[in-house]
N, C-alpha and C positions, 0 to 999 in steps of 0.2 A: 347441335343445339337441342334440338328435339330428346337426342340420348339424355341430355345433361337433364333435361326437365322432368323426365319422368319422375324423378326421387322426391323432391320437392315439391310437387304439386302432389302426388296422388298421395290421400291420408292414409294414412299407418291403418287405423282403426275401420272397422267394417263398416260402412254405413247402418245410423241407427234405424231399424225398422219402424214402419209406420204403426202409431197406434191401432188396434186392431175393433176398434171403435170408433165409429167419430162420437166427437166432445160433449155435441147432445147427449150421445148414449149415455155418457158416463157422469152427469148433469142430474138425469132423471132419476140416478139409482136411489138420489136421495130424497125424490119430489116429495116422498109421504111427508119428510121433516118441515112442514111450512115452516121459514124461521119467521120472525118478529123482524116487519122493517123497520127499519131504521133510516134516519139520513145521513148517508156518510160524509165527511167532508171531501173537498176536493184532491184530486191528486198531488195538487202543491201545496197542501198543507197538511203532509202525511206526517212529516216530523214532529210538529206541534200537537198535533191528535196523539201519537208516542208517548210526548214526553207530558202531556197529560196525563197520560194512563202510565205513565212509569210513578209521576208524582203523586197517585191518590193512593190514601191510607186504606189498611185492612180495619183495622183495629179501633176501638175509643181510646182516647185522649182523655189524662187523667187532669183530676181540677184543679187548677194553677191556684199555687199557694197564696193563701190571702197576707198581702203585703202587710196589713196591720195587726197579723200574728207575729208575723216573722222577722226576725231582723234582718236586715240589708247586709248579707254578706261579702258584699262586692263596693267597698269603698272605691273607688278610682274616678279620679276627677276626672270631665271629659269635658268637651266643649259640644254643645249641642246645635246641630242644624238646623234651622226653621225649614220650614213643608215647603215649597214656592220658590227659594232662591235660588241664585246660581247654580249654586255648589251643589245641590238637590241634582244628581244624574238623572232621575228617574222626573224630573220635575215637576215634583209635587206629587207625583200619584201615589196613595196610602200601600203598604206590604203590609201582609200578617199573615200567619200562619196558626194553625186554629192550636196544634198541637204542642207552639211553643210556650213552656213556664215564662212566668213573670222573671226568674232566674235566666234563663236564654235570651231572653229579648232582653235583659240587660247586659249581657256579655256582645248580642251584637250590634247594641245600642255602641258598647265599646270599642268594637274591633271594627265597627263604620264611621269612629271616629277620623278626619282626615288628619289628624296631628296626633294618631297611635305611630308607636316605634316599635320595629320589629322585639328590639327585646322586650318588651310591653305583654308578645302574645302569648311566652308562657306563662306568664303569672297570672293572666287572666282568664284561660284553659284552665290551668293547676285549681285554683279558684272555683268554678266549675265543679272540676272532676271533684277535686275535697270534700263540695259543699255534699253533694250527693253519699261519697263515701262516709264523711264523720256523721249528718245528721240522718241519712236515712238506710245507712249500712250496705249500699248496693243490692236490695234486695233486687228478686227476679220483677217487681212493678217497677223499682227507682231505676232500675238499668234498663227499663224500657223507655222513663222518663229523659233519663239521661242519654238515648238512643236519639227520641224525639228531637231533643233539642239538639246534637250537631247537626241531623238531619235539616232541622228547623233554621239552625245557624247557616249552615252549607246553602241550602236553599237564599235565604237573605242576602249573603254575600253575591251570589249567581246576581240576583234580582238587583243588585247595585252597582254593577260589572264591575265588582274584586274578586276577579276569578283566579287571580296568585294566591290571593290571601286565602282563599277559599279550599286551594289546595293545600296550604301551608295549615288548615285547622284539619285537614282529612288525613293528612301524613303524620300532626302531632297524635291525632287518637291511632291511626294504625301504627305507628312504633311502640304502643304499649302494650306488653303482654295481651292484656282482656281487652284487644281490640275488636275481636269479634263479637264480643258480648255487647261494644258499644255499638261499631260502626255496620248498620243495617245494610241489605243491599239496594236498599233505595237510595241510601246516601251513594253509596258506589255509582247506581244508575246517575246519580245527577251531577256527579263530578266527570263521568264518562260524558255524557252529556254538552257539558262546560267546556269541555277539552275541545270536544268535534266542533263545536259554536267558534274554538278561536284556532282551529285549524290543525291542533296541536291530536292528531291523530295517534301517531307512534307513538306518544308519551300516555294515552288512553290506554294504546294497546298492549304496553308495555307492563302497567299499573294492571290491565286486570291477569296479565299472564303472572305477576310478583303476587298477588293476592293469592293467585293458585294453588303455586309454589308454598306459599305459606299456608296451605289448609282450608284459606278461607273457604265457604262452599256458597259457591255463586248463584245465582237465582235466573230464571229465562229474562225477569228484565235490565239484570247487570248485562248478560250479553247482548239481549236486544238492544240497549242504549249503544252498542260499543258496533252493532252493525249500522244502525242509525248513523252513529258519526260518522261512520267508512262511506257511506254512501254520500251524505250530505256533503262531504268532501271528494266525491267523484273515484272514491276506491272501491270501485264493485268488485274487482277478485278479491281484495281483503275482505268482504261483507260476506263475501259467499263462504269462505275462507272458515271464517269464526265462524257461520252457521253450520257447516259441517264438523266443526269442531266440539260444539256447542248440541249436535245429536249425538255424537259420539260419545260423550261426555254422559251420555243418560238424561241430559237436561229438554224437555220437550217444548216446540216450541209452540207460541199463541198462534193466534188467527191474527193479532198483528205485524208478530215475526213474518207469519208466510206473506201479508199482504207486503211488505217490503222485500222480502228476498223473491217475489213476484215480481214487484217494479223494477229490481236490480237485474233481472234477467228479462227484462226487456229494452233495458238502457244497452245491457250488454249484447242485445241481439245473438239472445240465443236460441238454439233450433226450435221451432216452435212445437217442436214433441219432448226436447227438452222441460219446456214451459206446462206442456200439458202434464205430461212425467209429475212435477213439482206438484201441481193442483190435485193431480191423485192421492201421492202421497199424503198431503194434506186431509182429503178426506178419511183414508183410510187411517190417518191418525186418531177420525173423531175429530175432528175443526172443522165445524161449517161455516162454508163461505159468507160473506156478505157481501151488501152492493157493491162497498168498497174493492173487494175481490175480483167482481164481474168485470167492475171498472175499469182497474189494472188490466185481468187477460186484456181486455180493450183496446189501452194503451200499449200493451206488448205485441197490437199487429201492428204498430207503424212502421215499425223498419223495415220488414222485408215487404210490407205491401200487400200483406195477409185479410184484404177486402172480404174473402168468404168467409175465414175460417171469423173474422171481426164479428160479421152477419151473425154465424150459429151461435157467437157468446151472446148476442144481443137478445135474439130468438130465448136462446136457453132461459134468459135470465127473466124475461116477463116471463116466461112457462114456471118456473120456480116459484112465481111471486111477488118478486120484485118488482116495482114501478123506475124506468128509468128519469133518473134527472137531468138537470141541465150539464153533469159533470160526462153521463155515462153518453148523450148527445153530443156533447164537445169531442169528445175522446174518437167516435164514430164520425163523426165527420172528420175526424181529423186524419182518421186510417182515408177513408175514401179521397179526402187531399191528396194525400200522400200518395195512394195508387190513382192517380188522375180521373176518379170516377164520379165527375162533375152531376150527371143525371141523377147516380143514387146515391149524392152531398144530397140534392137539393128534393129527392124524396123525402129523405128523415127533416130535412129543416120544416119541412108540410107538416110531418109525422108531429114532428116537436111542437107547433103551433096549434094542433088541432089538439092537443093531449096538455095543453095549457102552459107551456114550458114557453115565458118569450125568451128569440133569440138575443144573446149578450152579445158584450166583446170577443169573447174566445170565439162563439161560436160565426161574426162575420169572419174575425181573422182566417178560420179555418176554411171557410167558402170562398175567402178572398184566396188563400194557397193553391186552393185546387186548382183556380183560375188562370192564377198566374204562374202557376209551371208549364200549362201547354197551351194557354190561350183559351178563347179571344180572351186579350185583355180589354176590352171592353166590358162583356162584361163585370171583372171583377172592380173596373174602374164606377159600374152602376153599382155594384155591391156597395162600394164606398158610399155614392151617393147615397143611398139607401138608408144606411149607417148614420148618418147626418140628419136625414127626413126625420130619421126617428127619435133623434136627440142623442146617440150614443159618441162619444166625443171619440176619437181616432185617436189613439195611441203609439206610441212608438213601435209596436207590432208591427200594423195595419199601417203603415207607412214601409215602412223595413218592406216588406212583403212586397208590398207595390216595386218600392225601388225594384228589388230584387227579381221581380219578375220581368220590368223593361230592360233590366240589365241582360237579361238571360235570351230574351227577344232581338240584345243588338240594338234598341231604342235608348241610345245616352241620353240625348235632348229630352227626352219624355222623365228619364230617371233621375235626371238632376232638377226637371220641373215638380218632382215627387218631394225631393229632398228641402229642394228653397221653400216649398208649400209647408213642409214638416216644421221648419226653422220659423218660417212666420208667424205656424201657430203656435211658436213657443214650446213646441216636443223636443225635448233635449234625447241627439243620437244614444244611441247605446252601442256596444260593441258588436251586434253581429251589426249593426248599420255600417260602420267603418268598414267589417270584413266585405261589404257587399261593395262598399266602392273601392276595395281593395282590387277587387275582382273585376271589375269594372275597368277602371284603368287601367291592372296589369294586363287583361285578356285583350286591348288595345294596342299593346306597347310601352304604353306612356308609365315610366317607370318613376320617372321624377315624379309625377304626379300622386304616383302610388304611395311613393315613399314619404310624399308631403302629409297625405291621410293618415300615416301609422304615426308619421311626430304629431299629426294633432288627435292621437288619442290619449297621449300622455297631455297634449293639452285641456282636453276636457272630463280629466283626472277617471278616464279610462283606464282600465289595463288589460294588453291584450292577452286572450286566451287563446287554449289548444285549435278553435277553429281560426283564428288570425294567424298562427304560423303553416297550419293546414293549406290557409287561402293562399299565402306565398309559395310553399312547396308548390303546390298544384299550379302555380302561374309561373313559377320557374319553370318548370317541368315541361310546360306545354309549349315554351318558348324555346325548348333544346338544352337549356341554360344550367347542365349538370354540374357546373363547381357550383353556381349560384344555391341549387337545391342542398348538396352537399355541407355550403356554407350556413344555409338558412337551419339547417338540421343538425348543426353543432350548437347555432346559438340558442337555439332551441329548447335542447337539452341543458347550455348555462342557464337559462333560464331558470331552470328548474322545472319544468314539465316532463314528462313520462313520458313515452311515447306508449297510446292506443290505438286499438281497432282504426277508426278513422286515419291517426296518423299515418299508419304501415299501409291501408289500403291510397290513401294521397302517395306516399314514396313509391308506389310498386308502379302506380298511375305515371307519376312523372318521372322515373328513370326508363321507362317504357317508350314517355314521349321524346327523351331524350333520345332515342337507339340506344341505351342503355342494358340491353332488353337482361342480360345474363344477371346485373347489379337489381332487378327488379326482380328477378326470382331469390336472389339470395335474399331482398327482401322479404319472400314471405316465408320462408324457409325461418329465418329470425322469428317473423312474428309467431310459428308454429310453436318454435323452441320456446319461447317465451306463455308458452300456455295460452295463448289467446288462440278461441275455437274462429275461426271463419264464417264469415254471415254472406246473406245474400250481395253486400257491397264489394265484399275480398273477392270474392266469386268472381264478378262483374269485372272488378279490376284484373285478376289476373287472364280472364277472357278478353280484355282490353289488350293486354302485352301481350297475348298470343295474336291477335289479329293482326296487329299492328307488325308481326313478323309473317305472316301468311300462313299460321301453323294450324290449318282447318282439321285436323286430323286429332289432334290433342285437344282442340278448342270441342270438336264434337262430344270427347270423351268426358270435358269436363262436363257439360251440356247432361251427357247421361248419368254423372254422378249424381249432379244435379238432382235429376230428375226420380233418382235413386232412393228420395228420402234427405239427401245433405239440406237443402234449400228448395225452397219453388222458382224457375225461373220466371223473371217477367220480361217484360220489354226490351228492356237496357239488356238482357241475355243476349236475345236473337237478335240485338242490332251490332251486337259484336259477332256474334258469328256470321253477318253478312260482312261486316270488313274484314273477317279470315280469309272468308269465299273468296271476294274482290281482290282482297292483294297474292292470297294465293293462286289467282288469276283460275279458279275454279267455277267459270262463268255457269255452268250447267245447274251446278248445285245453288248459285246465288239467285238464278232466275226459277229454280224450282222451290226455294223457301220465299220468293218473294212471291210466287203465286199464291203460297199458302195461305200469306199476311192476307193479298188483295182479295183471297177469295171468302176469306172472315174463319177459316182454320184456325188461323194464329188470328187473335184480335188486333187488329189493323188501327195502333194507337196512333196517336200524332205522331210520338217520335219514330215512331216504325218506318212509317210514311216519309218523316223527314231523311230520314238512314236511306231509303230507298233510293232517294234524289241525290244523295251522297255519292253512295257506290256506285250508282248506274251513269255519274257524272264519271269520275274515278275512274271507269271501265270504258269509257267515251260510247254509250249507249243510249243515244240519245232519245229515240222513241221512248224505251222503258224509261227512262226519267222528266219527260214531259208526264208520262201516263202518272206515273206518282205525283210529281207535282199536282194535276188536274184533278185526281183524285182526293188532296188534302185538300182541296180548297172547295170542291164538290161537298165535301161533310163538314164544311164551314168552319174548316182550323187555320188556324193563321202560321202561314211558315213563319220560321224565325231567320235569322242572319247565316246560317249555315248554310240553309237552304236555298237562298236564294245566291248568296253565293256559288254555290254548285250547280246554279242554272244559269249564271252571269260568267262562270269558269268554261262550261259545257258550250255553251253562244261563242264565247270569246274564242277558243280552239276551233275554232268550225268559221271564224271571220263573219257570224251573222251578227252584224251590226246594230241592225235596227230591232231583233228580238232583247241584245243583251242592253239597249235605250229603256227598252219595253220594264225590264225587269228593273234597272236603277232609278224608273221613272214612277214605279210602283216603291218603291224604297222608299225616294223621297217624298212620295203622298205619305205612308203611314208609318213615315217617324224611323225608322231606319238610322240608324249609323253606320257608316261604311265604315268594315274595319281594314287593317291592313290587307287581308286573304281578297277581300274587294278590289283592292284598287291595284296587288299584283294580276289578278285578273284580267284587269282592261289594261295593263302594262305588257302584257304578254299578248294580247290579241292587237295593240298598237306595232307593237315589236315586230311582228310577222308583214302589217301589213306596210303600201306606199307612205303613207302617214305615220313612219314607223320615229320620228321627232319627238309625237306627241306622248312616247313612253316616258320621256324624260319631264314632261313637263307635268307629268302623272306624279313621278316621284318627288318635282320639287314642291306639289300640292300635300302630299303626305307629310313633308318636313314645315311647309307653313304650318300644316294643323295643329303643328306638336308632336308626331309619331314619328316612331324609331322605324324607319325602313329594317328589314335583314337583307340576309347574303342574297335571297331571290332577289329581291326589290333593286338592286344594284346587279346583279347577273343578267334579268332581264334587259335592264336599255345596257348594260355593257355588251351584250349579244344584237339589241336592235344597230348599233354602230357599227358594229362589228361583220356584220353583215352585208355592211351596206358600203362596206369597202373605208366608214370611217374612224380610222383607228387613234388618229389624235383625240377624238371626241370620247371616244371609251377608255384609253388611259386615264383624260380626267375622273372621267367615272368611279373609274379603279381607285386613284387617289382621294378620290369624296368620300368611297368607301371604307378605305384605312384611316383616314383622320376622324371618321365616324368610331371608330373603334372595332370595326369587323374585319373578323379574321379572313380572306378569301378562300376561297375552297377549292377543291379540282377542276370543278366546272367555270368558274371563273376563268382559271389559268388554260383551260383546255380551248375554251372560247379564241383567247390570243392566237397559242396554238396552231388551234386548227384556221384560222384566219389569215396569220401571216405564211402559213404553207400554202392556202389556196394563191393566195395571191406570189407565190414563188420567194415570198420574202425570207427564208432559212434561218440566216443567222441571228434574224429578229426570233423565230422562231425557237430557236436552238435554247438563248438569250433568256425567253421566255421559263425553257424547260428550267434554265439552270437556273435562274431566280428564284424559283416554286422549290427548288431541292434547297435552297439556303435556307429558304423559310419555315422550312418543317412542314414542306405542304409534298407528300409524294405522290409522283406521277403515275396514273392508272393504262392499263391498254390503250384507254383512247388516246392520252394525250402521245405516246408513241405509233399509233395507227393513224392519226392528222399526220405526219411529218412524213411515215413512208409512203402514205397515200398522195400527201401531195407531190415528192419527191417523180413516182411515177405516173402521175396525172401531166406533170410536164417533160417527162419524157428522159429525167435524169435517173436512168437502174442505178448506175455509177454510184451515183450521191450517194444514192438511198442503201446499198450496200458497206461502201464507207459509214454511214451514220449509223448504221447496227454494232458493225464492227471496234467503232471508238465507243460505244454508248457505255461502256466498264469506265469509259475515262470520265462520261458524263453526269454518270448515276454507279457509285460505287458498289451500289444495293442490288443493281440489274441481275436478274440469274440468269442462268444460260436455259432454263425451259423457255424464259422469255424471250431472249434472242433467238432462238428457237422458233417460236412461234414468227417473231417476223419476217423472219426469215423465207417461212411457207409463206405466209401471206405475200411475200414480193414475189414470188412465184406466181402466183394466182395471176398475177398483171402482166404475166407473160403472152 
């Protein structure tokens, strides 16, 4: 397996070298240039700042013919709409355009007639075009006029949402010879424009590649409008795409261009020297930055969690000049969310209030995230309060967020008290809310339930997006449930959604958690083929499926690519390669990277902490996972449902009773939901012991709650009966199990097995074997090591040689290395 991985994991291409600068440096080069500040808008409202600046004129506007010279060349009756009424889309609000003739605003007084017919619109174009041709000869003014007015037309039409129609007067002046001389590229930009608003991407980008084709010669804001749509529609490689098409081409781009081909390579998460790379370029084009600029870099350290390098833009930018606002404070808190760096959230929010900036909504939202990824959620729950004291009304955000954060904690009860509080105050969900109780229930079990939330997104005239089928993979996935993933990721694709970044790093995740592990590399192998570069999440993910096989050897190397320049590791890195250590049973190296953590080498995050008590449960090391345990709660971080799990799993294996009371007694003081991994836990420390009934009465607690037991949850009390000499009680078991719909597995059948051999019962045994071979379940060493072991535990060689000898009759598939093998082994009993 390890052969197979090398090709696919390790990048073709050399690791990009680090800039040989930090960003300050290259910040500075420009300091003499104080530029003129300005206030930029916010990052969400990049497009509309665009298509502002795509729609202002160069030029004067020539002076609209005086009506009482001229005669009305435009007979056509119409039916005119009053300002105010229904029919009024825009209702009521006045359009004008400074530029268009009295001749213009009368054609589109006509063609926003609601009772125009199509064949209406050449005679009233024709009309138009003539009027300029017969009385004013097309000179180089009237062909500017006449430029104005489709411009002026196109525009109106947009403004009234007849964006067909709109197209159909942009296509009648480009099929005509002198359509260049009419149709400007501001018109271009705003039919480009038009197109991205109704989704209609391809047909944008189609129309300015036929314009090309044709001679047209296109202007930076025909292309800028055409990366604008790509983006606004979530196709950042197309955006990137045209931009390099678009230099190529000789066309240079604005300081608005880079400010979007900025944002797009932060949505795309990419290498953040890639990013820096870009802002160079930039200057050295001669385009200096603005706030807006600083902004963005900003925004482009959230994904990987890029806190420092966040810092030096911030630094950079008052060194520059620039005074930060409430957008470039949001942005920065929002990186520090992101990388859980609650202390220096709640520096800048000081920062922010002393420098006159009061905190908004974005900016509790973002103090409430950092909160509620790794705790206490107290207080992000004061945050709220806070929020309120001060009159700021809570939003569908700040809700979500919450949810999302006691979901993530293992607290349902608290996360659905989030939810009914949301509903009362009349905040109608949004779609990542349903994704959060997607997750919520699926990471339970409770499937029905799940599936009830995705039909009522269609009933609250939702529709789900890329992270809603995301959240299903990822909860398929983590359940074993590989046709389920497989199924959810065709319909997916009917859907009509693409698969990105996220997607392929969820599939690599969940065919990983499946044992899928070979179908989780040919996934990223795809995603490579597919031009998509790897971010610190793919990274993560595919250190996730190598741990999850024990493959600490490759996982390290990924580790040093890493650290090569590919991405910065963080957290989530080194809490994979402590589960390589762990399942590659490399105990030496897992307690010498966990000294690193504890000794504050590695920053000793929560979840560090929390991974600690994981593995060191995992590994049945129970000193070093009390030590972690005591240590998170020593720096006042609240474990979450893993954790404590793995200390309630660690107690249970070891039959200490009253520590693992201790732990679910703390559970249920702070809100705790026991999930299933829970209550297998006390099933299996019931199981073992005299009191070994009460496993059963564990499971029939999980099926009143509503949870889907698995194959464990039914293996375990089929193993407490079974043990205990009670084998009618564990058939039923077996039977609750298959009418549940679970497949039994080897260990199941091995359980029987090895139970009716102890007990001399054979042909029950034999029975067993041959039942599991009909079923497509085949028998592993052990379940043929119970039969000769019990064979000669009672004293039968005889048998037990006979049953080697027929086992071709038993098991068609038996090879002879295996009979083989028994063979020695009855030996050994001699």
């Amino acid at each position: 397996m390890t052969e197979n991985l090398a090709l696919p994991l390790l990048l073709t291409n050399p690791p990009p070298t680090k800039p040989s600068l930090p960003i300050q440096t290259h910040f500075h080069q420009q300091q003499q240039l104080k530029p003129t500040i300005t206030t930029s808008p916010p990052p969400q409202h990049g497009i509309q700042v665009m298509q502002d600046f795509l729609f202002k004129q160069t030029s004067n506007s020539s002076k609209p013919i005086n009506p009482q010279t001229q005669p009305d060349p435009f007979p056509i009756p119409r039916t005119r709409t009053r300002i105010g009424k229904a029919r009024d889309p825009n209702r009521g609000k006045p359009w004008t355009h400074r530029r268009l003739s009295l001749q213009g605003q009368r054609v589109l007084d006509s063609l926003n007639d609601t009772s125009l017919e199509t064949s209406e619109l050449d005679k009233i174009l024709s009309l138009l075009f003539d009027y300029y041709k017969e009385e004013l000869s097309l000179s180089s003014g009237s062909k500017e006029r006449l430029s104005n007015d489709v411009l002026g037309i196109i525009k109106g039409l947009g403004f009234y949402k007849k964006c067909d129609l709109a197209m159909s007067v942009f296509e009648w002046f480009k099929n005509r010879d002198d359509c260049e001389s009419v149709l400007s590229n501001s018109a271009v930009a705003v039919i480009i424009s038009m197109l991205g608003k109704e989704g209609k991407v391809s047909v944008a980008a189609s129309l300015l590649n036929n314009l090309h084709k044709d001679g047209f010669e296109l202007d930076v804001y025909a292309y800028t409008s055409l990366i604008t749509a790509c983006v606004s529609n979530g196709r950042y490689r197309e955006a990137v795409m045209v931009f390099k098409r678009m230099e190529e081409e000789g066309c240079k781009p604005t300081l608005i261009t880079y400010n979007v081909i900025l944002n797009v390579y932060g949505k795309m998460g990419m290498p953040w020297n890639k990013i820096v790379g870009l802002f160079e370029g930039m200057k050295n084009a001669g385009v200096l930055p603005d706030e807006y600029t600083y902004n963005t870099l900003i925004t482009c350290c959230r994904r990987g969690s890029l806190y420092e390098e966040a810092a030096a833009v911030f630094e950079d930018m008052k060194s520059m000049g620039f005074v930060p606002d409430k957008v470039t404070y949001n942005a920065l808190l929002d990186v520090y969310g992101k990388s859980r760096r609650t202390k220096e959230a709640m520096k800048i929010l000081r920062e922010m209030e002393a420098n006159g900036c009061s905190p908004s909504i974005v900016t509790y939202n973002s103090l409430i995230s950092a909160y509620a990824r790794d705790g206490p959620l107290e207080e992000a729950m004061e945050l709220k309060n806070q929020m309120v004291e001060r009159g700021i009304k809570l939003d569908v955000f700040t809700y979500t967020t919450l949810l999302s954060g006691f979901v993530r904690s293992g607290k349902d009860e608290s996360a659905m008290r989030v939810f009914e509080e949301m509903r009362a105050a009349g905040c109608k969900p949004n779609i990542c809310t349903f994704n959060t109780l997607i997750k919520m229930h699926g990471n339970r079990g409770k499937f029905a339930e799940m599936m009830k939330v995705f039909e009522e997104i269609k009933i609250c005239c939702c529709v789900p997006d890329i992270v809603t089928w995301n959240t299903l993979l990822a909860v398929f996935g983590q359940n074993g449930m590989d046709s389920e993933v497989s199924g959810v990721f065709k319909e997916m694709k009917r859907a009509g959604f693409v698969p990105e970044r996220d997607t392929y790093n969820t599939l690599i995740s969940a065919y990983s958690r499946c044992g899928s592990f070979d179908q989780a590399m040919a996934i990223y192998k795809r995603m490579m083929e597919a031009g998509i570069t790897p971010d610190l999440s793919t990274y993560n993910a595919v250190l996730a499926a190598l741990a999850r096989g024990g493959l600490w050897e490759q996982s390290e190397k990924i580790l040093a690519e890493m650290k090569d320049g590919r991405c910065k590791p963080n957290e989530l890195t080194y809490c994979s390669l402590l589960h390589a250590y762990a399942n590659g049973k490399e105990i030496g190296r897992m307690l010498a990277l966990a000294e690193e953590i504890c000794s504050g080498v590695i920053e000793p995050h929560a979840v560090l902490l929390k991974t600690l008590v994981l593995v060191n449960s995992k590994c049945d090391l129970l000193i070093e996972a009390e030590r972690a345990f005591l240590e998170l709660k020593r720096k006042g971080l609240s474990p979450d449902l893993s954790t404590l799990n793995a200390m309630i799993s660690i107690y249970g294996r070891r039959q200490m009773v009253t520590k693992t009371n201790e732990i679910l007694n703390f559970m249920s003081e702070s809100g705790f939901t026991p999930s299933l991994a829970t209550y297998n836990s006390l099933m299996y420390m019931h199981s073992r012991s005299e009191n070994f009934e009460r496993s059963e009465e564990v499971l029939k607690e999980i099926l009143a709650k509503g949870m889907k037991p698995d194959v464990i949850s039914y293996n375990t009390v089929i193993f407490a009966y079974c043990r205990n000499g009670r084998m009618k009680e564990a058939s039923q078991i077996f039977s609750e199990m298959r009418e549940s719909g679970l497949v039994p597995d080897v260990i199941t059948y091995n359980t029987f097995v090895a139970s009716y051999a102890a007990d001399s019962m054979f042909e029950e045994a034999i029975d067993v074997v041959r039942y599991m071979i009909k079923h497509g379940c085949k028998p592993n060493q052990n379940t043929y090591n119970s039969v000769v072991d019990g064979y000669c535990k009672h004293n039968r060689r005889d048998d037990a040689i006979m049953f080697i000898s027929s086992l071709c009759e038993l098991d068609p598939h038996i090879s002879r290395e295996e009979e083989g093998r028994l063979l020695e082994r009855l030996t050994k009993w001699s």
